[in-house]
Residue, then its C-alpha position, 0 to 999 in steps of 0.5 A: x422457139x421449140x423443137x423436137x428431135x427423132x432417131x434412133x442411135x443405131x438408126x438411119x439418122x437424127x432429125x431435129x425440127x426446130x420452129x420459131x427462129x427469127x427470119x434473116x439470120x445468117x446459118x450455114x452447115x458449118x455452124x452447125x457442125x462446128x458444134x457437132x465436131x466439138x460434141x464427138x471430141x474429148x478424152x477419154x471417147x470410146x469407139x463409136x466416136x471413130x466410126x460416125x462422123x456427125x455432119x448435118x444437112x439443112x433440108x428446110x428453112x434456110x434459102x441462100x445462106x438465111x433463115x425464113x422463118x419456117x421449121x428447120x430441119x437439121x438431119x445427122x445421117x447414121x453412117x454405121x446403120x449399113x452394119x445395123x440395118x437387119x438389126x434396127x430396119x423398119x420392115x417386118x420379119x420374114x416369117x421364122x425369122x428371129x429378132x437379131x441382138x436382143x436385149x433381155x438383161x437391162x443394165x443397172x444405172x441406164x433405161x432399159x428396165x423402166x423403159x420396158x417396164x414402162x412400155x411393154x417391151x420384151x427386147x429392150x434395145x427398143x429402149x436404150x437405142x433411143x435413150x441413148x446419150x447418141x440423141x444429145x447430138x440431135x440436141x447439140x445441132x438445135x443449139x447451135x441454132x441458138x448460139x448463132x442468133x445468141x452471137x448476133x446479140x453479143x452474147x457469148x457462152x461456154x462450156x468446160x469441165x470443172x472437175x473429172x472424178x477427184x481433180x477439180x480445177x481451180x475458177x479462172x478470172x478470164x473472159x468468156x473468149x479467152x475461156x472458150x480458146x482455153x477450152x479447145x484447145x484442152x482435150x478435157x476441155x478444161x481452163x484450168x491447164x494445171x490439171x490436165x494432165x492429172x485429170x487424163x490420169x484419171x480417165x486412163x486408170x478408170x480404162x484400165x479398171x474397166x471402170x468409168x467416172x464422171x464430173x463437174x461441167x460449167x457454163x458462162x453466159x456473158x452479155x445477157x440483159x438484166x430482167x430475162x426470164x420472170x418472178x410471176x410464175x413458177x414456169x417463166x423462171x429462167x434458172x429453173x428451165x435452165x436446171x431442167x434442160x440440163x438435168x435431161x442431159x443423159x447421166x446429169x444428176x445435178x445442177x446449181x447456180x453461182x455458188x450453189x450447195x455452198x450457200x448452206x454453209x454460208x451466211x447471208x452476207x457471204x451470200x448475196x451480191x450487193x448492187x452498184x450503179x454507174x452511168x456507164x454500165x448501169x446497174x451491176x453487182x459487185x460479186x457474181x455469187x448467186x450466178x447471174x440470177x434473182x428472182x428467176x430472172x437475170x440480173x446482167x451478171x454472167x450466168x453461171x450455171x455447173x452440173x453434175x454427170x454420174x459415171x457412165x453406166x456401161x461397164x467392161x466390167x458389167x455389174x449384176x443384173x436380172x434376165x427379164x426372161x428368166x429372171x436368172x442373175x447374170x452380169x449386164x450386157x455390155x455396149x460399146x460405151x466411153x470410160x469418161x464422157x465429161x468433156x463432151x458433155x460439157x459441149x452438150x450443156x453448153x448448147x442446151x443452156x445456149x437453147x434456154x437463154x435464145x429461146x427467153x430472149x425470142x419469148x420476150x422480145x418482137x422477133x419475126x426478123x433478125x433486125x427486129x430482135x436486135x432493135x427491140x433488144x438494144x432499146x431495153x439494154x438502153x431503158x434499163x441502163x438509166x432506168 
């Protein structure tokens, strides 16, 4: 499976093509925008949140409620582009006429210098309009393509915030149901419902200061199969695409496994998960420190997968920049930003996780229909459980 968004944020919509789903599996909008409606919600959103509302529309691959097997393409209409559209419209200018909003003073922590710098652009709203975080909605409608064929193999996952600036919530011994119940119903989508409120605290002072913060987000991936992924090359180690999909995430600086840093103060026999066997359940660890992998690949534990999101960059206190036009220092231009974005981005990597695991799974297993998948899948749980 691969796919490719486009779209600009202020632009007239996002496109995501995907190709490579198994043919006869069940999709519906609201699949879809089940996952788009969780992306927009979260304390601590700013105003852009109110204005679009993201819903999808299917125009290719699914017929009577089933996928085909051809692309699919999923589009998000902008619905604030009628206010945008002098400004972002493809059509030239009119003659004297002036580009509108320009943006010459890039702000520190996002892409606007590089990306200028990189592609000759003197206007850098060329760059920020599609590196923009507004792009990872693209992304939330690819996986949740993936969680639905993920549910048809009785793979759960979940996404929830750990720890927003300094309150970290403590690890819940629960299931990933029980976990996802939790999370919805929290509105910073922790499981820990003790620091909620400290947490809101924090997200509200950094407001008032015009500042923002950041966090921690962890993913759960329970029913995956032992052996996904591959120790023969570098590039099939599943952890590894894991940690890049989540490290492209808009303002992840981090990711890690199980118990991840930790590691470097612990010893080997604090470390590694010793292995158990029973005629049930086949072979199991007794511990899940090392996150569900071994060797790149997984070892039946659950995935267990943190990343790490800095402070959104865009300040109501903007801090310095440079004009790259008159190379004046001048505090950065401000755009309408969010002071906290950890809850959503803990939708966010649950869905890009949720992309990696489906698409091992479909890389690894005969997946031209849905039936097939599922055959070949519980076939292999069935050899290595008395393997």
């Amino acid at each position: 499976m691969r796919y490719l968004t486009a779209g600009e944020s202020h632009g007239k919509q996002l496109t995501t093509i995907i190709e490579g789903v198994p043919a006869q599996l069940p999709l519906e909008k609201e699949d879809v925008n089940e996952s788009l409606i969780r992306r927009q919600g979260g304390y601590g959103r700013g105003r852009r949140m109110k204005i679009e509302k993201d819903l999808v529309s299917i125009n290719s691959g699914v017929r009577h409620g089933y996928t085909l097997g051809s692309p699919l393409t999923l589009v998000i209409t902008n619905d604030d582009y009628k206010n945008w559209e002098d400004i972002m419209g493809e059509e030239p200018l009119e003659e004297n006429d002036t580009i509108r909003r320009q943006v010459t003073k890039p702000r520190p922590g996002h892409a606007d210098l590089n990306g200028a710098l990189k592609y000759n652009h003197r206007d850098m709203r060329n760059v920020l309009e599609r590196s923009s975080a507004r792009e990872t909605a693209a992304r939330v409608a690819a996986g949740s393509i993936a969680k639905k064929l993920l549910k048809e193999l009785d793979i759960s996952i979940v996404g929830y915030v750990k720890r927003i600036y300094d309150v970290e919530a403590e690890d819940q011994p629960i299931s990933v149901g029980q976990k996802i119940e939790l999370s919805n119903a929290s509105p910073v989508r922790t499981v820990d419902r003790s620091k909620e409120e400290a947490m809101m605290k924090a997200i509200d002072q950094a407001k008032e200061d015009g500042d923002s913060i950041g966090g921690v987000v962890e993913v759960t991936v329970e029913g995956v199969p032992a052996g996904l992924g591959s120790y023969v090359h570098f590039d099939r180690k599943l952890d590894a695409k894991i940690a890049s999909s989540v490290i492209s995430i808009n303002a992840f600086k981090g990711v890690e496994f199980g118990v991840g840093f930790q590691a470097a103060q612990m010893r080997g026999s604090e470390t590694h998960d010793e292995i158990d066997y029973d005629e049930t359940n086949g072979y199991f660890r007794r511990t899940n420190r090392l996150g569900g992998f071994e060797g790149g690949m997984t070892t039946g534990m659950p995935i267990v997968v943190k990343g790490v999101m800095k402070p959104i960059p865009t300040l109501y206190k903007p801090l310095e920049s440079v004009d790259i036009n008159t190379k004046d220092t001048f505090k950065a231009s401000v755009e309408r930003s969010d002071s906290c974005a950890v809850p959503a981005a803990a939708v966010v990597m649950e869905h890009v996780v949720a992309w990696e695991v489906a698409q091992a799974i479909v890389d690894q297993f005969p997946s031209d229909y849905l039936g097939q998948l599922k055959q070949a899948i519980n076939d292999y749980r069935e050899r290595i459980r008395t393997f």
